[in-house]
C-alpha positions as CSV (number, residue, x, y, z in Angstrom):
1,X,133.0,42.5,1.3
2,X,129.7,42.8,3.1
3,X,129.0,42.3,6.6
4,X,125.3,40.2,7.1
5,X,123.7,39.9,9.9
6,X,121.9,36.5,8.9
7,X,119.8,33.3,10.3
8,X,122.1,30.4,10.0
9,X,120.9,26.8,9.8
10,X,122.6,24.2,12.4
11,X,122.7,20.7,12.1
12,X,119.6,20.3,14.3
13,X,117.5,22.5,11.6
14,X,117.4,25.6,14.0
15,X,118.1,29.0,12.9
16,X,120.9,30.4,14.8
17,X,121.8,34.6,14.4
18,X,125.6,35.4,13.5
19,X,127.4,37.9,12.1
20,X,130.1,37.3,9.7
21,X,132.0,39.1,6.6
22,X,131.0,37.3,3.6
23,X,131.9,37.4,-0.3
24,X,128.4,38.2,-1.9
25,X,124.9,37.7,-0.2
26,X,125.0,33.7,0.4
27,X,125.2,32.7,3.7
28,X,126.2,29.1,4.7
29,X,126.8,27.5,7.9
30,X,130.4,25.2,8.0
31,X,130.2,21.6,8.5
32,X,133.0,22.0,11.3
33,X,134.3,18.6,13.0
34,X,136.3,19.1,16.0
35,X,138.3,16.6,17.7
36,X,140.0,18.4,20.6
37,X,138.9,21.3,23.0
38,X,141.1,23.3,25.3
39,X,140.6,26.1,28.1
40,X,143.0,29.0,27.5
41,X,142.1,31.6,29.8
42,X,138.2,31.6,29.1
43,X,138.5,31.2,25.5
44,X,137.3,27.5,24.4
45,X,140.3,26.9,21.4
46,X,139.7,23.6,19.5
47,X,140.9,21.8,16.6
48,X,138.8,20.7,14.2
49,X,138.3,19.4,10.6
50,X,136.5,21.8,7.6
51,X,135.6,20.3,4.5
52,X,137.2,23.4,2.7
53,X,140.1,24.0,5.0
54,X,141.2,20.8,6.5
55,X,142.1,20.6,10.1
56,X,142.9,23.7,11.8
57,X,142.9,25.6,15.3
58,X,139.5,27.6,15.7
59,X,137.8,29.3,18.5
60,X,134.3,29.9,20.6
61,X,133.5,33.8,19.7
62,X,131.1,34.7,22.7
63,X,130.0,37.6,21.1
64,X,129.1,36.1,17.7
65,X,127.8,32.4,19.8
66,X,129.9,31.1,17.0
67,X,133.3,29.3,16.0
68,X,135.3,31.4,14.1
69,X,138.7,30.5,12.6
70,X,141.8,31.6,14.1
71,X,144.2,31.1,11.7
72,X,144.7,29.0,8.4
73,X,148.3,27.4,9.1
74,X,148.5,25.4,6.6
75,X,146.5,26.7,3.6
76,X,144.2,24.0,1.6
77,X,143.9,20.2,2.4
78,X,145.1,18.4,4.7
79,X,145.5,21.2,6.7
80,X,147.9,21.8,9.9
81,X,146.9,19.3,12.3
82,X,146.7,20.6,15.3
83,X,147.5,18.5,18.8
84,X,148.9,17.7,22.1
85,X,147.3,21.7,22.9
86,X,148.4,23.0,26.8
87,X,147.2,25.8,27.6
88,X,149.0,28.1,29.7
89,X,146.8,31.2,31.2
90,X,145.4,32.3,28.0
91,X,148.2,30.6,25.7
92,X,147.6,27.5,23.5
93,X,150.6,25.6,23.2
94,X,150.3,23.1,20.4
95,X,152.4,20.7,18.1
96,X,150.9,21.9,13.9
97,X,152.6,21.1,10.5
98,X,152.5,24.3,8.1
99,X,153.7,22.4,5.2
100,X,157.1,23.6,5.3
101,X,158.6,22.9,9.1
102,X,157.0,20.1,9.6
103,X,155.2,19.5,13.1
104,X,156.7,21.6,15.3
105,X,155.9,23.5,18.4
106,X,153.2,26.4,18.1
107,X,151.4,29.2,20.0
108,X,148.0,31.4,19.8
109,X,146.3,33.8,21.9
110,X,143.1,33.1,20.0
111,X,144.1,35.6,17.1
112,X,145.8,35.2,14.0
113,X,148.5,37.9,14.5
114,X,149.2,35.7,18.1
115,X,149.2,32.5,16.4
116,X,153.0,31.6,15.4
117,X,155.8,28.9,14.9
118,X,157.9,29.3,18.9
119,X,160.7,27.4,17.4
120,X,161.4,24.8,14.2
121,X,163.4,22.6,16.6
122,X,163.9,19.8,14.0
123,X,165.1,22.0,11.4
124,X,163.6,22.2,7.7
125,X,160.7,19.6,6.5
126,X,161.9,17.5,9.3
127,X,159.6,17.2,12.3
128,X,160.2,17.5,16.1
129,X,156.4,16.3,16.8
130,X,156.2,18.0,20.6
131,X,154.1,15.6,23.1
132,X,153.1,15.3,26.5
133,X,152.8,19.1,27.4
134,X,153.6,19.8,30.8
135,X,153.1,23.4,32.6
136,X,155.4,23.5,35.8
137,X,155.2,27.5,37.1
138,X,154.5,28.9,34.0
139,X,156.9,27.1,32.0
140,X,156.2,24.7,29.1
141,X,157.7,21.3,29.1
142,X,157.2,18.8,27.1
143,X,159.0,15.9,24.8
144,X,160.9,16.8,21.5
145,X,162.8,14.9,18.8
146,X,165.6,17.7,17.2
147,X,166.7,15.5,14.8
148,X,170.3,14.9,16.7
149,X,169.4,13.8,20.1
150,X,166.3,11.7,19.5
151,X,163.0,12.3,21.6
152,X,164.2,14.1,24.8
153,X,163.3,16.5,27.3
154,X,162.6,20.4,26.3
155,X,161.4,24.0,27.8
156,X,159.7,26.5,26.4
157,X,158.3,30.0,27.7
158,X,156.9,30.8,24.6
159,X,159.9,32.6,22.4
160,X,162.3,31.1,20.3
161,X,165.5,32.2,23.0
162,X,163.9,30.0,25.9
163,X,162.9,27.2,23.8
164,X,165.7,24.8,24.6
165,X,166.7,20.8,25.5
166,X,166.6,20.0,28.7
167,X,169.2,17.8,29.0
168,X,169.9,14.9,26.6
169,X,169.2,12.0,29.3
170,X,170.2,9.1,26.5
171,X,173.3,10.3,24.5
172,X,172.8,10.1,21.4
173,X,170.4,9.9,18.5
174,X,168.2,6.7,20.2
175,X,166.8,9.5,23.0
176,X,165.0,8.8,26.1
177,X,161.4,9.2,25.2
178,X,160.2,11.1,28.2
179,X,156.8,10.5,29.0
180,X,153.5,11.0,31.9
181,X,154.9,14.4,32.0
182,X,153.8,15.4,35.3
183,X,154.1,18.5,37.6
184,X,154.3,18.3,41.6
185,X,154.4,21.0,43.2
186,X,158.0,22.8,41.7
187,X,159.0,19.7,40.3
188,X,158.5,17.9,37.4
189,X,158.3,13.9,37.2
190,X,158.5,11.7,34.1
191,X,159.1,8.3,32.5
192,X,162.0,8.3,31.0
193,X,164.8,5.6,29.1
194,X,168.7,5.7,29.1
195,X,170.8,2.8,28.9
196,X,172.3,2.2,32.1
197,X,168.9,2.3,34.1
198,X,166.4,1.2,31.3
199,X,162.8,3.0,32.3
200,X,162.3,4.9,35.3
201,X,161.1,7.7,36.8
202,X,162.9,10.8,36.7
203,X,162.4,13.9,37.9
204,X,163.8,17.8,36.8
205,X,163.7,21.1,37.8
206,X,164.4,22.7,34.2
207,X,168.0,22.6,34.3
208,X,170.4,19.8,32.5
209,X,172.2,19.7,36.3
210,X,168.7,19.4,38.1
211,X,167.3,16.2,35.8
212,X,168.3,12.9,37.1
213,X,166.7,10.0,37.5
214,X,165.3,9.9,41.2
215,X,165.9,5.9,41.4
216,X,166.8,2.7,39.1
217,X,163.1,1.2,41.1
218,X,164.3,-1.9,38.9
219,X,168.2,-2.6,39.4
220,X,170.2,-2.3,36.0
221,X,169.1,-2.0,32.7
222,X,165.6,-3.4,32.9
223,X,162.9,-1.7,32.9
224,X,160.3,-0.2,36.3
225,X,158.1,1.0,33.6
226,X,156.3,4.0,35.4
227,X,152.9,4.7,34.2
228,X,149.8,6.4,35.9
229,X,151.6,9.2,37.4
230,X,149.3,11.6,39.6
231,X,149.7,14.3,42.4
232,X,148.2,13.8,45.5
233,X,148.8,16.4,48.3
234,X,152.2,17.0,47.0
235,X,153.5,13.5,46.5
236,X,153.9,11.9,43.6
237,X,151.8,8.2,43.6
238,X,152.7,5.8,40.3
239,X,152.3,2.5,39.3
240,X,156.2,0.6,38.6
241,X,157.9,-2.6,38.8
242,X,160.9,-3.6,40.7
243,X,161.2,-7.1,39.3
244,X,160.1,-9.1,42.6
245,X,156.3,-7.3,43.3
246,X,155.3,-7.2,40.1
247,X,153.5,-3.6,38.7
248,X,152.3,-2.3,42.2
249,X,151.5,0.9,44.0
250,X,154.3,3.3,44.2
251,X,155.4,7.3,45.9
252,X,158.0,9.4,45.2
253,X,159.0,12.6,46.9
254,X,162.0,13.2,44.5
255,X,164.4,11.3,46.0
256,X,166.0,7.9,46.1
257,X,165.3,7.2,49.9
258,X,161.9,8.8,49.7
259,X,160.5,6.7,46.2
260,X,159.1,3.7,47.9
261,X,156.5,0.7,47.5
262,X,153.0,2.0,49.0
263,X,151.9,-1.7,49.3
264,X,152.8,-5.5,48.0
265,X,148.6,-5.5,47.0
266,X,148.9,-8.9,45.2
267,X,151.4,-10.8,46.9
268,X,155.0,-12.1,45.6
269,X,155.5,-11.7,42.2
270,X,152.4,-11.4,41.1
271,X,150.8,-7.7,39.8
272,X,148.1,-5.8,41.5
273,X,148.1,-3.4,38.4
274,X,147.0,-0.3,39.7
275,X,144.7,1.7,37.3
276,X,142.5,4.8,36.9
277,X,144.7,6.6,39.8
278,X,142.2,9.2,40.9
279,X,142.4,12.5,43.3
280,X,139.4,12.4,45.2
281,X,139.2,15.3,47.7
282,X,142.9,14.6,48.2
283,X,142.7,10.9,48.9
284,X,143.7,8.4,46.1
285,X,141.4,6.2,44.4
286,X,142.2,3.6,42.1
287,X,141.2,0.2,40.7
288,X,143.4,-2.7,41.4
289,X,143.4,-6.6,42.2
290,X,144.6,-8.4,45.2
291,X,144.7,-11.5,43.7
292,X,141.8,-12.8,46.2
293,X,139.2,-10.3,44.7
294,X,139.4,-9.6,40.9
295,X,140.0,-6.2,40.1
296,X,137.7,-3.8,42.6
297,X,137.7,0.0,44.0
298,X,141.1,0.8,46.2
299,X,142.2,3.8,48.1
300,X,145.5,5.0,49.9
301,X,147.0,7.8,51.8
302,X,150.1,6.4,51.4
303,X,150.7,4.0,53.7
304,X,150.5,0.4,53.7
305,X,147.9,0.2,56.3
306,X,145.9,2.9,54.4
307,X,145.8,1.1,51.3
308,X,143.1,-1.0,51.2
309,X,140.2,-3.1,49.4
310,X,136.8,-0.2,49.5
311,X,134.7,-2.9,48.4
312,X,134.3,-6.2,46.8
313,X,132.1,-4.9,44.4
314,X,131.7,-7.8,42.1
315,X,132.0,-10.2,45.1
316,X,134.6,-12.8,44.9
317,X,137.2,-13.0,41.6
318,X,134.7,-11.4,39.6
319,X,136.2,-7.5,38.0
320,X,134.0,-4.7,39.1
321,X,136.6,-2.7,36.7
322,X,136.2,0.9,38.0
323,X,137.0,3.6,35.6
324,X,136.1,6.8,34.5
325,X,136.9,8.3,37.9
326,X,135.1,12.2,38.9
327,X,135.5,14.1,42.4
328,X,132.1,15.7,43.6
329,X,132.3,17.2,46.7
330,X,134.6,14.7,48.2
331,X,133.0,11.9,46.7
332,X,134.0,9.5,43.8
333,X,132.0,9.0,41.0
334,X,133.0,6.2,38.5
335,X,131.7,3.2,36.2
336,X,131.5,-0.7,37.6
337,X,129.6,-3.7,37.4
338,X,128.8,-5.6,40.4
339,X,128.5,-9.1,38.3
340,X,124.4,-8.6,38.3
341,X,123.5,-5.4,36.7
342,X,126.7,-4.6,34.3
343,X,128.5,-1.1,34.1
344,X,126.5,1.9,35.4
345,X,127.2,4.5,37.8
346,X,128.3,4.4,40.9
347,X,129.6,6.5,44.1
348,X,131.7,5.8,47.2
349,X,132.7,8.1,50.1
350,X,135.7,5.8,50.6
351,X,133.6,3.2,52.8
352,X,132.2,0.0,52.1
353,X,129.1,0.9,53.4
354,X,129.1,4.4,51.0
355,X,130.5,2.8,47.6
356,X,126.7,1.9,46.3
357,X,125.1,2.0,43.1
358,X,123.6,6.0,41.5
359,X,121.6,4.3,39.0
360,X,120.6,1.3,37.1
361,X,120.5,2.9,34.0
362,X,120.1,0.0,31.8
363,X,118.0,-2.0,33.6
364,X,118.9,-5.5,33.8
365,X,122.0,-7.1,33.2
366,X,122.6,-5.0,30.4
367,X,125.4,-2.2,30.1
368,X,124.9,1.6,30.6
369,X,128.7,1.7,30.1
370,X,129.0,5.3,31.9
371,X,132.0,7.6,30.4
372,X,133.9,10.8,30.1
373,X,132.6,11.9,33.7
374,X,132.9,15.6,34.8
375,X,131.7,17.1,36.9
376,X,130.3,20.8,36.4
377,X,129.2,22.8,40.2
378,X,127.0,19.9,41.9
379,X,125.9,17.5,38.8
380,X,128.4,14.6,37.1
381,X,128.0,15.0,33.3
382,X,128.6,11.9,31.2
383,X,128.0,9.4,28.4
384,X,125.7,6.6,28.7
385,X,123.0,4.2,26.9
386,X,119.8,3.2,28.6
387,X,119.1,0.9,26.0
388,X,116.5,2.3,24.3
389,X,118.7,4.9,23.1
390,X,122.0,4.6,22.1
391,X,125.2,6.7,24.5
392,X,123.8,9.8,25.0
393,X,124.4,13.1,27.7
394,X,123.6,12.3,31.0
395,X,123.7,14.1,34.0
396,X,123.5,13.3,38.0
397,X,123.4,15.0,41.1
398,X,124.0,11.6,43.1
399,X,120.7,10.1,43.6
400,X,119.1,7.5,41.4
401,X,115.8,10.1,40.9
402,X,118.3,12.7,39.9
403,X,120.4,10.8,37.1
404,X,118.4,11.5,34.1
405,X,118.6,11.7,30.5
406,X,119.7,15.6,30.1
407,X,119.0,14.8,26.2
408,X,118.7,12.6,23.3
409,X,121.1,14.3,20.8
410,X,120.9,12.1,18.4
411,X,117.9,10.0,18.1
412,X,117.7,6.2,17.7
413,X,119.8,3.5,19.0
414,X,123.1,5.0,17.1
415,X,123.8,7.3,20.1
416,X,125.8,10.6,19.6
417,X,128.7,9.9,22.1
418,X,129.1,12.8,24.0
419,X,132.7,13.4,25.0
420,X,135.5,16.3,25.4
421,X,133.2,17.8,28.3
422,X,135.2,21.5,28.5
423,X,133.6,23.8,31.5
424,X,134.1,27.7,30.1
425,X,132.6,29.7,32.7
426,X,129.2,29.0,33.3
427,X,128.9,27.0,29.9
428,X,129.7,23.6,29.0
429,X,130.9,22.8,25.5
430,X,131.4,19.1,24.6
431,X,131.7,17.1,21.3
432,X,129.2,14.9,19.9
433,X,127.6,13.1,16.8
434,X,124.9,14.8,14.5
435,X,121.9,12.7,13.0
436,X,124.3,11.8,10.5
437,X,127.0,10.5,12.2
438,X,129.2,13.5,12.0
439,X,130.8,14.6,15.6
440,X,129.5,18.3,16.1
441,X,130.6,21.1,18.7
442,X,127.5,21.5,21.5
443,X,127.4,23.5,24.4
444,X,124.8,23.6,27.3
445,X,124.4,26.8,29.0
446,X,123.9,27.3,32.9
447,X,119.7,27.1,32.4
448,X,120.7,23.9,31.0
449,X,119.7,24.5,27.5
450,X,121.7,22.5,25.3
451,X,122.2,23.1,21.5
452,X,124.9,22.4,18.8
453,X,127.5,25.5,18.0
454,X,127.8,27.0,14.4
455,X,130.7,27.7,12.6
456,X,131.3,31.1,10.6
457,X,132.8,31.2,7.0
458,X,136.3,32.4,7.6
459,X,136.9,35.3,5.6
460,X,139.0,35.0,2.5
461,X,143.2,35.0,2.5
């Protein structure tokens, strides 16, 4: 084996310096796909696709400005499959497939020797597939099939001992498919299905005595279907239906008495539909219709009075569709058309008079079609076509002179579709398409130089 100290070739033609272990003297840069990017503890973890390998967990080496492999779990094509990754500190929860447990629940430090099975919950070939990963004070929960209760609740702290079920909320093998896994404060809400109460939100504290469901929102064995579950100050806000108000604006503070309607936005039966619930400097955003207005930017603190129409963006029933929400400094950022201009960026302090227009992007009546918003210190990051180009990285500070084309990753009206925006430190990493179509690992650094990320040869097995 000899270690090289070589010029690697990106995608973008430019030589990039790395260090690797290598069989012989050829050097040659991997044509690494990734399709999911996670924090854990400073270390950007990611799955991603190989040609050679198949689709495995890898890592950002700092020191080597290179993605290295972590660990071949399953050796050879398909590969593992990483998914549904949590981290927690500097631990990568994960659901992976290593050809012999099936897909069960996994964990890595970012080293091979740290990367391990926690627990083969469905036993054998069998697979538990773990989903919707929730972290409530250090502990893992998340949704797991065993093979004998169905899909139901589970913890984990990492070892196979304090992997267990939660409680088994439908008896049986049908299970409750928990779901929206979300943590307030201590507690931990969740969709969830049993037969006396149908779907509703219930709520746990890690113990089988401490799970119950905090209120049948929808009498009997119909369904309140919870969805858009988000923490706002401490208190839960979701979007349910108790069979007379249709879906509308809910809160929950874990119990019965204290899970109430926010506000009846569209009257009677029919449904506001709530969407896009957003924490904006600890007030809640959201995009909703009153039935009057088409479906245009709303906030609440909770109260009926304090729930109200920002503006009639697209005036009249026309849909301004927010979406894409991002918190700057207090202020929302999202993506709307006001019936004139089609979707491109906006801004609101929570006022009518301060929800205005960033930028025209496209100009015209044509689309801009802003996405993936993040914001990164005091610019929004995001995806959008000015229609010379095709979606491209974009970034903003909040004023029309300062939303500008950051750059034009891939050439041509094709667009390269920026997306996964993952803040490590002071660098940015994000996913995007290559000139030939082939989604790439980039970062930008804090001088704002952006540039795709090589992947290193993993040594030989």
């Amino acid at each position: 084996m000899l270690c090289v100290l070589a010029l690697t070739r990106d995608v973008t033609g430019q030589e990039q310096p790395g260090t690797r272990l290598i069989a012989g003297s050829e050097v040659q840069p991997l044509s690494l796909s990734p399709s999911a990017l996670a924090n854990a503890g400073g270390t950007l973890l990611l799955a991603a696709t190989d040609r050679r390998i198949g689709y495995e967990l890898w890592k950002f080496d700092r020191a080597r400005n290179a993605t290295v492999l972590i660990k071949d779990i399953r050796p050879g094509m398909p590969g593992s499959y990483p998914s549904s990754m949590h981290a927690i500190g500097g631990t990568l929860f994960f659901s992976a497939d290593d050809g012999t447990a099936g897909s069960e629940l996994w964990r890595s430090d970012g080293t091979a020797a740290g990367t391990y099975l926690v627990k083969d919950i469905n036993a054998g070939p069998a697979a538990s597939t773990p989903s919707f990963l929730a972290n409530v004070n250090g502990v893992l929960f998340f949704a797991a099939d065993d093979g004998k209760h169905g899909f139901e609740l589970w913890r984990s702290q990492g070892s196979p001992e304090s992997t267990a079920l939660v409680a088994d909320i439908n008896v049986g093998p049908a299970g409750s498919a928990p779901r929206y896994l979300t943590r307030v404060g201590g507690k931990l809400f969740f969709a969830a299905t049993d037969q006396a109460g149908g779907t509703e939100l219930w709520v746990s504290d890690g113990t089988s005595a401490g799970t119950r469901r905090v209120k049948d929102i929808r009498r009997g064995p119909e369904d309140s279907s919870p969805e858009w579950l988000i923490d706002v100050n401490g208190t839960l806000f979701f979007v349910a239906n108790d069979g007379s108000h249709g879906f509308e604006l809910w809160k929950s503070d874990g119990t019965e008495s204290g899970t109430v309607m926010v506000k009846d936005i569209s009257r009677g039966a029919a449904s506001a539909r709530p969407r896009h619930l957003a924490n904006i400097g600890g007030t809640l955003f959201f995009a909703a219709t009153d039935g009057e207005h088409g479906v245009e930017l709303w906030k609440s603190d909770g109260t009926d009075r304090g729930t109200v129409l920002v503006k009639d963006i697209n005036p009249g029933r026309g849909n301004s569709l927010p979406n894409s929400f991002a918190n700057m400094n207090g202020t929302a950022y999202f993506a709307a058309t006001d019936g004139v201009l089609g979707a491109e960026l906006w801004k609101s302090d929570g006022t009518e008079s301060g929800t205005v227009l960033v930028k025209d992007i496209h100009p015209g009546a044509g689309s801009s079609s802003p996405g993936h918003l993040t914001q990164v210190g005091d610019r929004i990051f995001f995806s959008a076509g000015d229609g010379e180009r095709g979606w491209e990285l974009w970034k903003s500070d909040g004023s029309s002179a300062g939303t500008v084309l950051l750059k034009d990753l891939r050439p041509g009206k094709a667009g390269a579709y920026p997306n996964r925006f993952t803040q490590i430190n002071d660098t940015l990493f994000f996913t995007a398409d290559d000139d030939a179509g082939i989604a790439r690992l980039w970062s930008m650094d804090a001088a704002g130089a952006v540039s795709t990320v090589s992947a290193l040869r993993p040594e030989p097995q």
